[in-house]
C-alpha positions in Angstrom: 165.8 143.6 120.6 168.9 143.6 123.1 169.5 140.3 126.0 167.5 143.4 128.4 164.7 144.0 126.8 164.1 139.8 126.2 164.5 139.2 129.9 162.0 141.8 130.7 159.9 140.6 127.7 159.5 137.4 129.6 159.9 138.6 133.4 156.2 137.8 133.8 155.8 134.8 132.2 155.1 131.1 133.9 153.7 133.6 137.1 150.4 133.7 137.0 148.6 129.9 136.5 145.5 128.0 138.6 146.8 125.2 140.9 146.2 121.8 139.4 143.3 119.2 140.8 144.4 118.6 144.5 146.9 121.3 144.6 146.9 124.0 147.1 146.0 127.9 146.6 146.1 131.2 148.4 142.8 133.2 149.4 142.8 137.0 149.7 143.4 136.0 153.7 146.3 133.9 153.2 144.9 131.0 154.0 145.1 127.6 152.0 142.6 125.9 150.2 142.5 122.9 149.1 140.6 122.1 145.7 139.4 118.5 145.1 137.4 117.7 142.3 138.2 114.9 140.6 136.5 111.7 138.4 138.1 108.7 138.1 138.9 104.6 138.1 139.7 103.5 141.7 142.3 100.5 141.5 141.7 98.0 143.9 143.9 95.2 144.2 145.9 96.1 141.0 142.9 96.2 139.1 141.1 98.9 137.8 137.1 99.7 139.0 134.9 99.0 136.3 133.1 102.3 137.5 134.1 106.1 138.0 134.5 107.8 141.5 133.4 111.6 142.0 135.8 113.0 145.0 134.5 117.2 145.5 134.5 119.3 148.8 131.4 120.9 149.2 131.2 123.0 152.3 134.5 121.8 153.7 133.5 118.5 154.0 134.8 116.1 151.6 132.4 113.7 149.3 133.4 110.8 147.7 130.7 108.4 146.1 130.6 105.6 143.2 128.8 107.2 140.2 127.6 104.4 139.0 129.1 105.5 135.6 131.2 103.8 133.3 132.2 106.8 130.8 134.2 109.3 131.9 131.6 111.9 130.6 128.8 110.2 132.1 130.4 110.2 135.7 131.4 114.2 135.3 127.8 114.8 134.6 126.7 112.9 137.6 129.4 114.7 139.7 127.4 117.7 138.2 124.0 117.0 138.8 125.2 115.9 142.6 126.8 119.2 143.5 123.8 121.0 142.2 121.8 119.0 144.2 123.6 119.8 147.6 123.7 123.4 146.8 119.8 123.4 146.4 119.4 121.6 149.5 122.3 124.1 151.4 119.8 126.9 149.8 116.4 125.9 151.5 114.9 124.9 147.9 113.3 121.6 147.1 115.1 119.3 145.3 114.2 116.3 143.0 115.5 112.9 143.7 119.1 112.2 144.4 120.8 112.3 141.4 120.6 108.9 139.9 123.9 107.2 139.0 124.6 106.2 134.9 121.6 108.1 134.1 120.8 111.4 132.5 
């Protein structure tokens, strides 16, 4: 394979990839979007939380709430269970109890 057919071997490569948490993306309209969804330690005063954070839009408003959580996996779940729980409520179902934080 000749130096032409390798650059057009890899001319599409690298092009086509999902922005990162936080990053910004195109819609079919051109318009940005920002996409927040993330689970972590907040560091206060150089010390680490000893509990996780959820941060999501929903609806173009931005949450951001203690989960109560101190596993990673337990605080994604509750960031889970929490958007489900809006959606229901944006839906016009009933829904159970807020989502209780550290608990499955």
């Amino acid at each position: 394979m000749g130096e032409a057919g390798v650059r057009q071997a890899h001319a599409g490569m690298g092009q086509a990839r999902r922005p990162a948490e936080g990053q910004y993306e195109k819609n079919e309209r051109n318009e940005e979007r920002r996409q927040v969804m993330a689970v972590y330690k907040p560091k206060r005063k150089g010390d680490a939380s000893k509990f996780y954070v959820c941060e999501f839009v929903y609806q173009g408003k931005r949450f951001q709430e203690s989960t109560g959580a101190t596993s990673k996996t337990m605080a994604r779940e509750y960031e889970k269970r929490r958007k489900a729980e809006m959606e229901r409520a944006a839906a016009g179902l009933p829904t159970q109890q807020k989502a209780a934080r550290g608990s499955l």
